[in-house]
N, C-alpha and C positions, 0 to 999 in steps of 0.2 A: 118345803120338800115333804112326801109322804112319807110315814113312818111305816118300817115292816113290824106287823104286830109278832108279839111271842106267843109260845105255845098255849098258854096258861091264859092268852086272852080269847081266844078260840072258842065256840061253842062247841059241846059236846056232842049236840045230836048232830045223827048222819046225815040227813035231811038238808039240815041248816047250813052245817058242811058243804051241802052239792050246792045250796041256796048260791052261799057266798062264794062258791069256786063259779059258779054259773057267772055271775052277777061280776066277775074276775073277770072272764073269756069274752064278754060282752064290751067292757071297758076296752079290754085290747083290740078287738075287731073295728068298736069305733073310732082309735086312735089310728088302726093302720089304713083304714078308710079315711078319714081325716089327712094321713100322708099322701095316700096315693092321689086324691082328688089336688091336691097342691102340688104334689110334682109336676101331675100333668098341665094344670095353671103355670105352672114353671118354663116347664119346656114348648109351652105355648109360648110365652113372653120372649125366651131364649131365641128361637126361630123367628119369630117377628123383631126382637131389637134387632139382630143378625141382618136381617134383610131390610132393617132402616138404615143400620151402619153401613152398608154396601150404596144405598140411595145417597146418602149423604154423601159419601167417599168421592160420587159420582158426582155428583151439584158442585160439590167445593172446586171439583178440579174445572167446570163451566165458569165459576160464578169467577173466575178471576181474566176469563178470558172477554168477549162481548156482552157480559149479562144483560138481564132485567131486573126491572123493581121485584116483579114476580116471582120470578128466579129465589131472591133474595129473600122475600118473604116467605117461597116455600121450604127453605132449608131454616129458619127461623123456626116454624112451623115444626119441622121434624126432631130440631132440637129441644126444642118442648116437651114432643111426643115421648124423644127417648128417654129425657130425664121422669116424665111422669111412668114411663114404663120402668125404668131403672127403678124408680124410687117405691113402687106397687111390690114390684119383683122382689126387695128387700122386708118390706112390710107383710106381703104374704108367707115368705119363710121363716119372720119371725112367728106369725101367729098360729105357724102350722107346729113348728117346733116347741114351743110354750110347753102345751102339755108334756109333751115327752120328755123336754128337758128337765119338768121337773122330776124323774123316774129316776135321772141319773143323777151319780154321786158325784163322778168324776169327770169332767170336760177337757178336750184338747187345747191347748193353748194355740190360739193364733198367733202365727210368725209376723210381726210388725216390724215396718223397718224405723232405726231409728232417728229420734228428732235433729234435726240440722244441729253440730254440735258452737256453730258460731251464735245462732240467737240466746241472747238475754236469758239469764236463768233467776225467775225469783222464788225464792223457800217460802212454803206455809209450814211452819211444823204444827203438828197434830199431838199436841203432850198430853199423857195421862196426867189426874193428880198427882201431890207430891207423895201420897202414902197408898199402901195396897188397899185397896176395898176389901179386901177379903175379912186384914186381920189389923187394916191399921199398922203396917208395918214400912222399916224406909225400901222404896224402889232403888235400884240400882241398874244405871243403862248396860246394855246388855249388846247393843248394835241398833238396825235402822232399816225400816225399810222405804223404797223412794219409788214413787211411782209419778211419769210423766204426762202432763196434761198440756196441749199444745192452746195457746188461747190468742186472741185479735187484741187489741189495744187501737181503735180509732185514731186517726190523726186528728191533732189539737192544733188548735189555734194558740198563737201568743205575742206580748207586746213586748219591745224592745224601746226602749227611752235612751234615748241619748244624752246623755245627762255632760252639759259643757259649763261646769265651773267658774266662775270668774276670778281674778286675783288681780289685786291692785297694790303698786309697786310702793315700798314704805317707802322710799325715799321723793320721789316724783311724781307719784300718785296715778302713774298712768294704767291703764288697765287693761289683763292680758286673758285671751279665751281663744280656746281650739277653734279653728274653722267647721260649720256644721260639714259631719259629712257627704260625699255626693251619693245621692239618688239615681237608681234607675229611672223613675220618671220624675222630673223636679216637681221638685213640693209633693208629690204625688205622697198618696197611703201604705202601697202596698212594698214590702221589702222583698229584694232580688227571688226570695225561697219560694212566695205565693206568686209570685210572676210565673215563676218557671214550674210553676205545679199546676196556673192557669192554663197555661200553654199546653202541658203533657197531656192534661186532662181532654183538652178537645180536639190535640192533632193526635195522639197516642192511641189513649183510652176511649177517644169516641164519644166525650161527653160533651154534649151539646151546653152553654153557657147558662141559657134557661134553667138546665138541672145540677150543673154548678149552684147556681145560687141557692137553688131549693135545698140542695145539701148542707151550704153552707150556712143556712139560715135554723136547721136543725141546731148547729152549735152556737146558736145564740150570734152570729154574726150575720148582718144584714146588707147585703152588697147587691145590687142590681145588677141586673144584665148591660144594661147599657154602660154602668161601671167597670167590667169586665171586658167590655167591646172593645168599650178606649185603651184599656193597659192591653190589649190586644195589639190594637193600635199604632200604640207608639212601642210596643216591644218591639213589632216588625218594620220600622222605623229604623230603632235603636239598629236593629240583625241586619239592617239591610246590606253595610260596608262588609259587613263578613257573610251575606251569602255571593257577592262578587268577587270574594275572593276565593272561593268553592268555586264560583262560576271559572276564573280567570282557572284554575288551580287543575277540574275535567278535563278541559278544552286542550290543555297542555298535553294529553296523553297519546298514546299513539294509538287506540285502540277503545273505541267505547259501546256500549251497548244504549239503545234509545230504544221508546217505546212512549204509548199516550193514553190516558182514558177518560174519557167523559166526565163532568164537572156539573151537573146540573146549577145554572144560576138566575138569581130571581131578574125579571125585567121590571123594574120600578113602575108603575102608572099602569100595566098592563094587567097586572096577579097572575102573570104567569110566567112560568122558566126557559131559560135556553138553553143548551148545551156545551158550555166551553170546556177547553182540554186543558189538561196537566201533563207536560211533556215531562219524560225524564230521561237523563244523559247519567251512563255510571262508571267508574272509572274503577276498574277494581280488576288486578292483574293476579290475584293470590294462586290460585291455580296454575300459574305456570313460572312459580318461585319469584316472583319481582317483591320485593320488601317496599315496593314504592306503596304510602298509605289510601287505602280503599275512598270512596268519596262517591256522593252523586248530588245531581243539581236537579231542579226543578223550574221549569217554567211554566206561564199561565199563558193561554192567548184565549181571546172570544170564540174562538170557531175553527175549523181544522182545517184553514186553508194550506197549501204546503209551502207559501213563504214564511210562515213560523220555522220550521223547521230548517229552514234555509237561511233564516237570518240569526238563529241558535250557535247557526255552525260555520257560519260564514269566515271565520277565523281558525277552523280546524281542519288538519292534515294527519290522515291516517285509515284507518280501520274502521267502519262503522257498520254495528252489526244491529239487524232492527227487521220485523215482519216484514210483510210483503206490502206493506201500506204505500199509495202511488205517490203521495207526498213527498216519500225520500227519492224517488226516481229522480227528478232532473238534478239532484246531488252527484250524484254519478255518472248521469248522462252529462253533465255540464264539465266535469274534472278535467284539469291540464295540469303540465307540470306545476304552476305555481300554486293550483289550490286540487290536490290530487287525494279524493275520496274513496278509499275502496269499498267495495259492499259484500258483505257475510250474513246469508241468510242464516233461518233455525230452525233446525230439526224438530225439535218440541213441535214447531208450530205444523209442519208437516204431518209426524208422525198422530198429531193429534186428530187428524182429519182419518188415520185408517181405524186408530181407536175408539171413533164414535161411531163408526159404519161397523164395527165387528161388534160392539155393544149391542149395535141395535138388530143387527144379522145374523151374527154367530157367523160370518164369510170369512172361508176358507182363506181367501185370496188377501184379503186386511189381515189376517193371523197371518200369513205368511208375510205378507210388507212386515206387519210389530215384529215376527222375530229376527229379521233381517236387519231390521231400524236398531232394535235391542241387541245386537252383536256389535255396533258399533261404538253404543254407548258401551260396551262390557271394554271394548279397548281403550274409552275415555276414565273411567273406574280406574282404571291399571295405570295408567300415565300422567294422574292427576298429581299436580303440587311438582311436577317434576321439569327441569329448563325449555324453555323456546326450545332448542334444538334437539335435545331429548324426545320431545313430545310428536317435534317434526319428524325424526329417523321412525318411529314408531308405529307413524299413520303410513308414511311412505308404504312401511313395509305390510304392516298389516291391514290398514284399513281400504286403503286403495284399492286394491283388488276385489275384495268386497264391497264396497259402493260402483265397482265396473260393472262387477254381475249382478248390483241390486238395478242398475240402469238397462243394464241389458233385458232384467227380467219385468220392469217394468213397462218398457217399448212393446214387447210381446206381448205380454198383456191385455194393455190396452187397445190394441188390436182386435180382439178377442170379446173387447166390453161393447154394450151401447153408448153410444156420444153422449148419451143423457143420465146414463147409471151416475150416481154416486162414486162407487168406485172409479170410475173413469176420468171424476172431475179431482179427486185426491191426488191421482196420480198426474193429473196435468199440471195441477197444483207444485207437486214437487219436480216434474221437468222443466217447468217453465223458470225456476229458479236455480236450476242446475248448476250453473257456474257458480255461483253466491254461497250455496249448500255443501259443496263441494273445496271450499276454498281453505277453510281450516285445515286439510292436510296440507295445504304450502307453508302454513305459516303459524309453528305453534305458541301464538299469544295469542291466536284466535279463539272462542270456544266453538265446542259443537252444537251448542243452542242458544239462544236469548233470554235463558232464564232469571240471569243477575237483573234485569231490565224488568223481567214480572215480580221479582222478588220484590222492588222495591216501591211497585206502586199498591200491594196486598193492601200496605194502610188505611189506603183510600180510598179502596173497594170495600174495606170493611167499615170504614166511618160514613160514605155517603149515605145510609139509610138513615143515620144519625143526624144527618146535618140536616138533612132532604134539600136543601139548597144551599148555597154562598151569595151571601147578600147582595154583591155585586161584583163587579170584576175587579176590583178596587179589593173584593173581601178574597176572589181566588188569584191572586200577582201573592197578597199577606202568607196565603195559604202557601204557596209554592216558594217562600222565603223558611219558613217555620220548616215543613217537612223537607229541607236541603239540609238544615242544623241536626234533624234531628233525627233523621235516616244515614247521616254521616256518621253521626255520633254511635249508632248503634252498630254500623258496617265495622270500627274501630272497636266495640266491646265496651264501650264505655256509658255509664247510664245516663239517659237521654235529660232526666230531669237535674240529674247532679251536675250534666254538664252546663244544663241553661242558667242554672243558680249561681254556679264560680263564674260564666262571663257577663249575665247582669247583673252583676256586684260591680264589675270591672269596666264594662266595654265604657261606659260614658264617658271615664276619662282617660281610656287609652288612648294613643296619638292612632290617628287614622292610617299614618303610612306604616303600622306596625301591627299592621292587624291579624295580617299572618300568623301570630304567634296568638292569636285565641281560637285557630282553628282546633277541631275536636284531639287528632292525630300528636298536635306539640303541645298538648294539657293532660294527657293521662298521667305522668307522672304527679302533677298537684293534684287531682284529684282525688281522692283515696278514699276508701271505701266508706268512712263513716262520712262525706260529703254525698256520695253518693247516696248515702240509704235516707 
C-alpha cells in the first residue's frame, strides 16, 4: 500500500511542488483512464454473455426434444465460450482494480453465504510461539479467530480383507470357520460400493468406461475397460429381477406418461451405427395427491417400429399420455372393453410449435396462442398437488371455457393463414389432437403436458455425446435395466449410487420371489445418509 508522505518530507521549492502535484494529476488521469477502458470491456462482455445465455436457454429447451449431434456440440461450444468469457470478465476486473485498490485503506466486505453446516470440519490452528517476541514474556489466549476454507478431498480407493479364522475343537479336533461371504459378482474383485460407482458413473455422470479407467489408473489402480464391461455385465444380470418388477410395478397404474428417443448403436462388421430407441413408461401421480410411489421403466428395442410399444403395454389398462408419435395410435384405435387405453395428448408439445415461430417471427398471432396456452398452465400452477376431483371441479370451471374460445379462436384463424405458413401447420397440429389435449379437464389424474416423460429421458440426452454409441443391442436392453433403477431411485429422493451399493451387497442372495422389497420406494428408510454419501 502507498504511504502518504508528511509535511516535513516535502520539498520546499514551489516549482518542485507544481512538479510533484503535476506528476500526482497525471497518475490519477491514468488510473481513471485505465477504469473506464475496462468497464467498457465489461459491459462489452456483460451484453455478449447476456445474449449467449439467451442462445443457450434456447438450445437446451431443442436439445431435449428431436436434436442433433450438431445441436449438441453447438451448445458445448457456447458453454465454453461463456465460461472463457466469465472467466476474462473476472480477470479483467481484477487487473483494472489492482492499482486502485491499492489507494484504499478500507475495503467492503463481501457477503458470502455460509459453508453447508453438515460437511466435516477439520482444524489447522495457526499458534504463535510460547513467549512474546517483543519481550520474551508468557502469552496468554485471549480468544480466536476462524476463518473458513471450503476444500475437495478425491475419492480413494481401499481394501477390505476378510479375514475367517479357523478354530479347532479341543475335544474332537474338528474344525470350525465362517462361510466366506457372498459377492456381487462370484469370485469376482470388485465390492458392492465400486459396482455401484461403476454404474453411476456412466449411466449418471456420463463417463464413458475408457475414462473411468484412465481416472482410475491416476490412483494407482489399474483396471481395464473390458474389466468394467463385464461387472457391467453381470450387474445388469444381477438388476434384472428387480427392473421386472419396476416393470410389473408401472404397468399397474392407471395413468402413465410414455415417450422414446434415439440410441445411436454400433453394427458390428459394418463400423457403422443405427438407431435404436429407449422407450420410457413413468408412473408418477404426485401432483394430484396419490402417496402411491413415483417409478419409471425403460425399454430398448432396435428400431421404432410401433409394435414395441404395443407389446410394452399390451397388459395395461388406463390413461396413456405420450406425443403425437403414430406408433401409439393403433393403441387406441384397437381398445375394447377388455384392454381399454385412453389417450391424453401434451400441451408442451403443442405450445412448443407457437414458441419457436414467435422466436423466429416476433408473430403476433404465436404470442397470442403462448398467452392463451399460458393462462391454462397459470390454472394448472393453482391446482397442483391438489385431489382428482379438486383438480377436476377446477378445469370444469375455469379452464373449459378458455380452451372453447382458444378452439374457436384458432378455427378463425386458420382460415385466415396460408395452408403452407408455419402458423397454419401449429395450429393443425393442435386441432388434429383436440380431443387427447383436451381431455385432462375430465379427469383430474391426468396432467396438462407430458413433461414427467421428458423429464426422465434428459439422462440420455445428456450422456449420448458421451457414449457416441451402445456396443450392441445387447449393451442398450443393459442400458434400459440400469437407467429404470436408477431414474426410480432418484424420482423417490434417494441417492442413485447409495441405492446401487445397499442392493448389490444384498440382491445375490435375496429370494427372488421377494424382490419387491429391494425396490428404491421400501429402502429409504435403511438407507441413511452416511450410505448414501
Amino acid at each position: 500500500m502507498r504511504t502518504v508522505p508528511d509535511a516535513a518530507s516535502l520539498p520546499e521549492d514551489i516549482n518542485a511542488l507544481k512538479q510533484l502535484l503535476l506528476e500526482q494529476y497525471a497518475r490519477v488521469a491514468a488510473q481513471e483512464e485505465q477504469l473506464h477502458t475496462a468497464l467498457e470491456q465489461l459491459l462489452e462482455r456483460d451484453v455478449l454473455i447476456e445474449k449467449l445465455r439467451i442462445e443457450l436457454l434456447r438450445l437446451k429447451r431443442m436439445r431435449f426434444g428431436r436434436s442433433s449431434e450438431q445441436l449438441d456440440a453447438k451448445i458445448a461450444q457456447l458453454e465454453l465460450t461463456l465460461e472463457e468469457l466469465e472467466a476474462s470478465k473476472t480477470q479483467i476486473a481484477h487487473a483494472a482494480t489492482a492499482s486502485v485498490a491499492e489507494e484504499q485503506t478500507e475495503r467492503v466486505k463481501p457477503v458470502r453465504k455460509a459453508l453447508p453446516p453438515q460437511l466435516p470440519r477439520e482444524d489447522v490452528v495457526h499458534a504463535p510461539a510460547c513467549s512474546c517476541e517483543a519481550c520474551g514474556g508468557q502469552l496468554e489466549r485471549l480468544g480466536e479467530d476462524v476463518s473458513e476454507v471450503l476444500e475437495y478431498v478425491p475419492s480413494h480407493f481401499k481394501v477390505i480383507r476378510h479375514v475367517r479364522p479357523k478354530f479347532a475343537c479341543a475335544q474332537c479336533r474338528s474344525i470350525t470357520q465362517c462361510p466366506a461371504p457372498q459377492r456381487p459378482i462370484a469370485r469376482g474383485l470388485a465390492g458392492p460400493g465400486l459396482l455401484a460407482h461403476v454404474l453411476v458413473s456412466k449411466y449418471c455422470d456420463h463417463l464413458p468406461l475408457y475414462r473411468q479407467s484412465e481416472i482410475y489408473a491416476r490412483s494407482g489402480v489399474e483396471l481395464e475397460r473390458s474389466t468394467l464391461a463385464d461387472w457391467v455385465g453381470q450387474c445388469s444380470a444381477l438388476l434384472t429381477p428387480l427392473s421386472n418388477a419396476l416393470n410389473r410395478y408401472v404397468l399397474a397404474g392407471s395413468k402413465l406418461h410414455a415417450d422414446d428417443t434415439p440410441v445411436p448403436v454400433l453394427q458390428p462388421g459394418r463400423g457403422t451405427t443405427k438407431h435404436g430407441r429407449l422407450w420410457t413408461y413413468v408412473r408418477d401421480d404426485r401432483t394430484s395427491a396419490s402417496t402411491d410411489p413415483p417409478a419409471v421403466w425403460f425399454a430398448y428395442s432396435p428400431d421404432r417400429k410401433g409394435i414395441h410399444p404395443r407389446t410394452h403395454l399390451k397388459d395395461f389398462n388406463g390413461v396413456l399420455q405420450a406425443d403425437g408419435y403414430a406408433g401409439f395410435d393403433r393403441l387406441f384405435n384397437e381398445a375394447d372393453a377388455q384392454h381399454a387405453i385412453k389417450e391424453a395428448a401434451c400441451w408442451a408439445h403443442a405450445r412448443r410449435k407457437f414458441y419457436d415461430i414467435h422466436q423466429a417471427t416476433q408473430s403476433p398471432l404465436a404470442l397470442e396462442a403462448l398467452n392463451r396456452i399460458g393462462e391454462l398452465y397459470a390454472i394448472e400452477d393453482q391446482i397442483r398437488g391438489q385431489s382428482p376431483d379438486m383438480r377436476q371441479q377446477a378445469r370444469m370451471l375455469r379452464a373449459t371455457p378458455k380452451i372453447a374460445a382458444l378452439h374457436a379462436w384458432m378455427i378463425q384463424t386458420k382460415a385466415n393463414l396460408s395452408k403452407k405458413s408455419d402458423l397454419a401447420g401449429a395450429i393443425h397440429y393442435a386441432l388434429s389432437r383436440w380431443r387427447a389435449l383436451t381431455r385432462y379437464c375430465e379427469d383430474g389424474r391426468i396432467e396438462i403436458d407430458n413433461n414427467a416423460a421428458e423429464r426422465s429421458l434428459r439422462p440420455i440426452a445428456l450422456g449420448r455425446k458421451n457414449y457416441l454409441f451402445a456396443g450392441s443391442d445387447a449393451g442398450g436392453e443393459r442400458a434400459a435395466i440400469i437407467y429404470s433403477l436408477l431414474g426410480t431411485a432418484k424420482l423417490n429422493g434417494i441417492d442413485p449410487e447409495g441405492y446401487l451399493r445397499y442392493v448389490l451387497d444384498r440382491i445375490a442372495e435375496h429370494p427372488i420371489n421377494r424382490v419387491d422389497e429391494l425396490l428404491p420406494w421400501n429402502l429409504a428408510a435403511q438407507i441413511t445418509p452416511e450410505q448414501q454419501s
